[in-house]
Structure formats: C-alpha cells, structure tokens
N, C-alpha and C positions, 0 to 999 in steps of 0.2 A: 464328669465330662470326659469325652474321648479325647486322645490325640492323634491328630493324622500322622499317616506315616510318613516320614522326609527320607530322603534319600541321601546319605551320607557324602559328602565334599569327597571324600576319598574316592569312593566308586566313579561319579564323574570324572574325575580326575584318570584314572583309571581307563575308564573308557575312551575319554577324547584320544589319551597316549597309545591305547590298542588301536584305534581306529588309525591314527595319524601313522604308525609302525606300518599297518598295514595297506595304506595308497603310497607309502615310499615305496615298499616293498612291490606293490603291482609297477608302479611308474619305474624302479629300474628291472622289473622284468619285462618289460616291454621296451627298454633304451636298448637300442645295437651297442654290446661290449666290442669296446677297442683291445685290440691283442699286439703286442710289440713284439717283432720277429728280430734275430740279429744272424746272420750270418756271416763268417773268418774267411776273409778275405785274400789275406795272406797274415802269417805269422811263421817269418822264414828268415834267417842267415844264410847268406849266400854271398859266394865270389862272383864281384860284377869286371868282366872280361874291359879289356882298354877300348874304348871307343865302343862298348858295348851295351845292351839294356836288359830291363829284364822286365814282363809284362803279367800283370794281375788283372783275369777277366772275369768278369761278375756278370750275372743279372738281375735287375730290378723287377719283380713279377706284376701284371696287369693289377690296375684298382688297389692299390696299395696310397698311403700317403705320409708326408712325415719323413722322407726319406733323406737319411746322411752315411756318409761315411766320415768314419773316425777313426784316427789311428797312431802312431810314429813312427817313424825312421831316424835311423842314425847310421853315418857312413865313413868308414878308414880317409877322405877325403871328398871334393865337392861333387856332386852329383846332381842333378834337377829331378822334378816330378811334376807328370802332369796327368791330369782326369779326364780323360773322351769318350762318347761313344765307340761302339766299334767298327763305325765307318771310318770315322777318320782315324783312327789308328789304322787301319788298313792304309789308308792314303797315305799315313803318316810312315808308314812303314815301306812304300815305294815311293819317296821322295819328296812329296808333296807337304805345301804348307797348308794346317787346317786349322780350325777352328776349336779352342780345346773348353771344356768346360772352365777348370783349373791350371793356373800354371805354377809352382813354387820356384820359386829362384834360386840358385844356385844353393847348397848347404851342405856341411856336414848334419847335422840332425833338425829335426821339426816333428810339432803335433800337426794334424790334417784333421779337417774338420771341413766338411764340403755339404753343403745342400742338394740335392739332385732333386728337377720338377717332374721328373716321370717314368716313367716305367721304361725298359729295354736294355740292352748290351750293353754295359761298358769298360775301361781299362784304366786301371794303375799301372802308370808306367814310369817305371825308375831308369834315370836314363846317364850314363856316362856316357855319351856318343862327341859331347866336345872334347872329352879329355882321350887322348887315343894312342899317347903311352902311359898313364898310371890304370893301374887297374884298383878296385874298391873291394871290401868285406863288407856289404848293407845288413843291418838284420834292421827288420819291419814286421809292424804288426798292425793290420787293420781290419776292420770288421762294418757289415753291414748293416744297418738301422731302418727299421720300417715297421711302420703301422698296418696292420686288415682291421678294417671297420668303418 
C-alpha cells in the first residue's frame, strides 16, 4: 500500500508566519510615517535689564501637528513669561493689552510645557518690565516640538 504525501505541520506553520510578515510589511509600507521635528528655541543666559524683556521668536511650519513647546527657566529674582503669536507681541510691544496664548506668573524658576493649535509666528517672552530697578541673570532653555505626517 502507498502513502499519501502530508504536508508537514512545520511548513504550514511556516508559511502562514511568511505570509503574515509579509501584509505587515506591505500595510506599514503604505502607512504615512510620522516624523518628530524639534527645534532650540532658545538656550541662553542672559542679563535681563530693569524694567526690561527679552523675546524668543519661532515659527510653527504649515500641516504640521502635535505641536509643544518645552522648556525652563530660572532667574536671579521674579520675572513672568508669556506665549503669543506675533501679532500681539507687536501690540504687546506698543502698549496694548492682548491676548496671550500662555501667561506664567510671576517666578523665579519653572518648567514650560505649552500646547500650540497651529501653525505660524510666535514669541517667548521673558519679561521684567514690572520690576524696573532690579535687574535679572535668566538662563533658559526651550525647544520646539512638532510632528510632519
């Protein structure tokens, strides 16, 4: 009597696992990879003058998402900080009361950790403008956070 031939457990085995490797493999070559961008925003020690500021401008580039800034400061005495576009720091900057993304309260040091919804201009501004006889030593470090894809 003959016996037929079977196919060994191993080889199917085998092949389901090639096949399955290989629709992973096509499905994330056809997924849009996401790519994380970071850009240094500022990472600077600097004398901040009495009643004085000092301004970090960025921009957020179109179709991006995800986007943060993160960072800290720490400063010789209290200082504020706030996050705007850079319209209203323009405004902000000839007298006007605006609108700010962010405002931190008064401090010597803080972590920053800001969400931003969209793409364009904007400004970290470290600001001793209430205090306008002590002057400040800031050093600050923050960097830019963003997704393409």
């Amino acid at each position: 009597m003959v016996k037929p031939k079977t196919i060994g457990l191993g080889i199917v085995v085998f092949v389901i696992i090639f096949l399955a490797i290989g629709l992973l493999m096509l499905q994330m070559s056809q997924t849009p990879q996401k790519d994380e961008k970071q850009l240094i925003v500022a990472d600077s020690i600097f004398f901040l003058d009495p009643g004085g500021y000092w301004a970090f401008q960025f921009d957020v580039p179109p179709g991006v998402s995800d986007i943060r800034l993160i960072g800290h400061f720490s400063a010789s005495g209290l200082i504020q900080a706030w996050v705007m576009d850079e319209t209203a720091f323009i405004d902000w900057e000839n007298g006007y009361t605006v609108k700010v993304l962010e405002m931190i309260e008064p401090t010597t040091e803080t972590n920053i950790y800001i969400q931003l919804q969209a793409s364009g201009s904007y400004c970290l501004l470290l600001d001793n403008t209430p205090w306008v006889f002590t002057s400040k030593t800031v050093d600050v470090q923050a960097k830019l956070y963003y997704t393409i894809g």
